[in-house]
N, C-alpha and C positions, 0 to 999 in steps of 0.2 A: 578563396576567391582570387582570379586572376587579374591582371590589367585590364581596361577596358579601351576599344578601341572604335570608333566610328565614323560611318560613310554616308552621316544623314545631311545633306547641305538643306533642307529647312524641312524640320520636323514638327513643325507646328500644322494643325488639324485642326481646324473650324468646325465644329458639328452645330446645325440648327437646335438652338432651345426653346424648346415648345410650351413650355408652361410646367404645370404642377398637376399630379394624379393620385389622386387618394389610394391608401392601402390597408383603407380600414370596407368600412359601407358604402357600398358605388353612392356617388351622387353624381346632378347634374352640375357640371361648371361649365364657365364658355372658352373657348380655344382660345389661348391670343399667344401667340411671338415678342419671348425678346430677344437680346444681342444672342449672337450664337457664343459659345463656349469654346476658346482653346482648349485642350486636355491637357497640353503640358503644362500651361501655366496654372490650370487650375488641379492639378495632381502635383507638380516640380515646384516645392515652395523654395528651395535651394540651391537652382540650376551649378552644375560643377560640384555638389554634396551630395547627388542624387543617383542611385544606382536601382537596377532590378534584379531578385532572385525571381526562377521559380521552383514553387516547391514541392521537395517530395516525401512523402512520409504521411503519417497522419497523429503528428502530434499535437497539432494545433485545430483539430476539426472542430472541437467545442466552440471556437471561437469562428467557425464559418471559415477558416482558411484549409484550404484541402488540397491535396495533391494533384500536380500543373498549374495550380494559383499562381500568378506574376507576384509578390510584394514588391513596392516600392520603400526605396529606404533613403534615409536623411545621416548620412556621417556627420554630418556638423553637430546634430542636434541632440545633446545630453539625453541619456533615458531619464525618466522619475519612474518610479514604483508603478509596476502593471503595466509598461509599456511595452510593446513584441519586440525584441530583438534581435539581429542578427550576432552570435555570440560567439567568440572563442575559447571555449574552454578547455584547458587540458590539453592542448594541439590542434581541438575537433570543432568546426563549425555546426553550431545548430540555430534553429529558428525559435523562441522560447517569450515567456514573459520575464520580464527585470524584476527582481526583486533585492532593496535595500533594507535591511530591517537592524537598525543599530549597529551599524558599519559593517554587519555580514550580509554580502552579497551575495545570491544566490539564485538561481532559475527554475522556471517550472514551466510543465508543459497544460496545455487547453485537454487534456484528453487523462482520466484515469488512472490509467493504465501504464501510463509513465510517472515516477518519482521525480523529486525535486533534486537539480543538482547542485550539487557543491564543489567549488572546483577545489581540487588539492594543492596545484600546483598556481593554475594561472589563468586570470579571466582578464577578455578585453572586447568591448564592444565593437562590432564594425559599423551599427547604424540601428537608427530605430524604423522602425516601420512606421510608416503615412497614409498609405495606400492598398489595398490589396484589388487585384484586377481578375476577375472571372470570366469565364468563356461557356456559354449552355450550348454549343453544339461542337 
């Protein structure tokens, strides 16, 4: 991952919030408005800890993150066991879950097909995932 660098003088986004929509059995509910929603405050729990990948691969589709997904990611924030990470291991970044299991740390992927890995040499987290952002068109 590189430095990051930017040209956003106010990046905050107000989007109206409508209410609530079921995703089970339509029912009837009645419309009503409340506050609208910042996105970054309410996705950027750590303003200045907060970075975006996106990603490519499909190691993680089991988990609904797929290839050109945005993740958001938190450096400050310790992983615990099962949480996605963005990981260094070995020299090589990848996007994986954490796993701590009696001080062997190790990772794995949402998808089969890929094995668990183990680093030989050297594991370091760059940040845990918070967020994941999709785009349907």
């Amino acid at each position: 991952m590189k430095p990051v660098t930017s040209s956003f003088t106010n990046p905050s986004v107000l989007v109206p919030f409508l209410g609530r929509i079921k995703a089970g059995s339509p029912t009837q509910e009645d419309a009503y408005n409340e506050d609208p929603i910042s996105l970054d405050q309410y996705l950027v729990t750590n303003p200045g800890h907060t970075f975006l990948l996106r990603v490519s691969g499909d190691s993680m589709i089991d988990e609904g993150i797929h290839q050109g997904d945005l993740v958001i990611l938190d450096k400050k924030r310790e992983p615990k066991n099962n949480d996605i990470v963005a990981a260094l291991i070995d020299d090589e970044w990848t996007l994986k879950y954490f796993h701590n299991k009696e001080g062997q740390v190790y990772l794995s992927a949402a998808n089969r097909k890929y094995p668990p890995l183990h680093p030989r040499e050297s594991l370091s987290i760059g940040g845990v995932v918070t967020s994941v952002i999709k785009k349907y068109y």
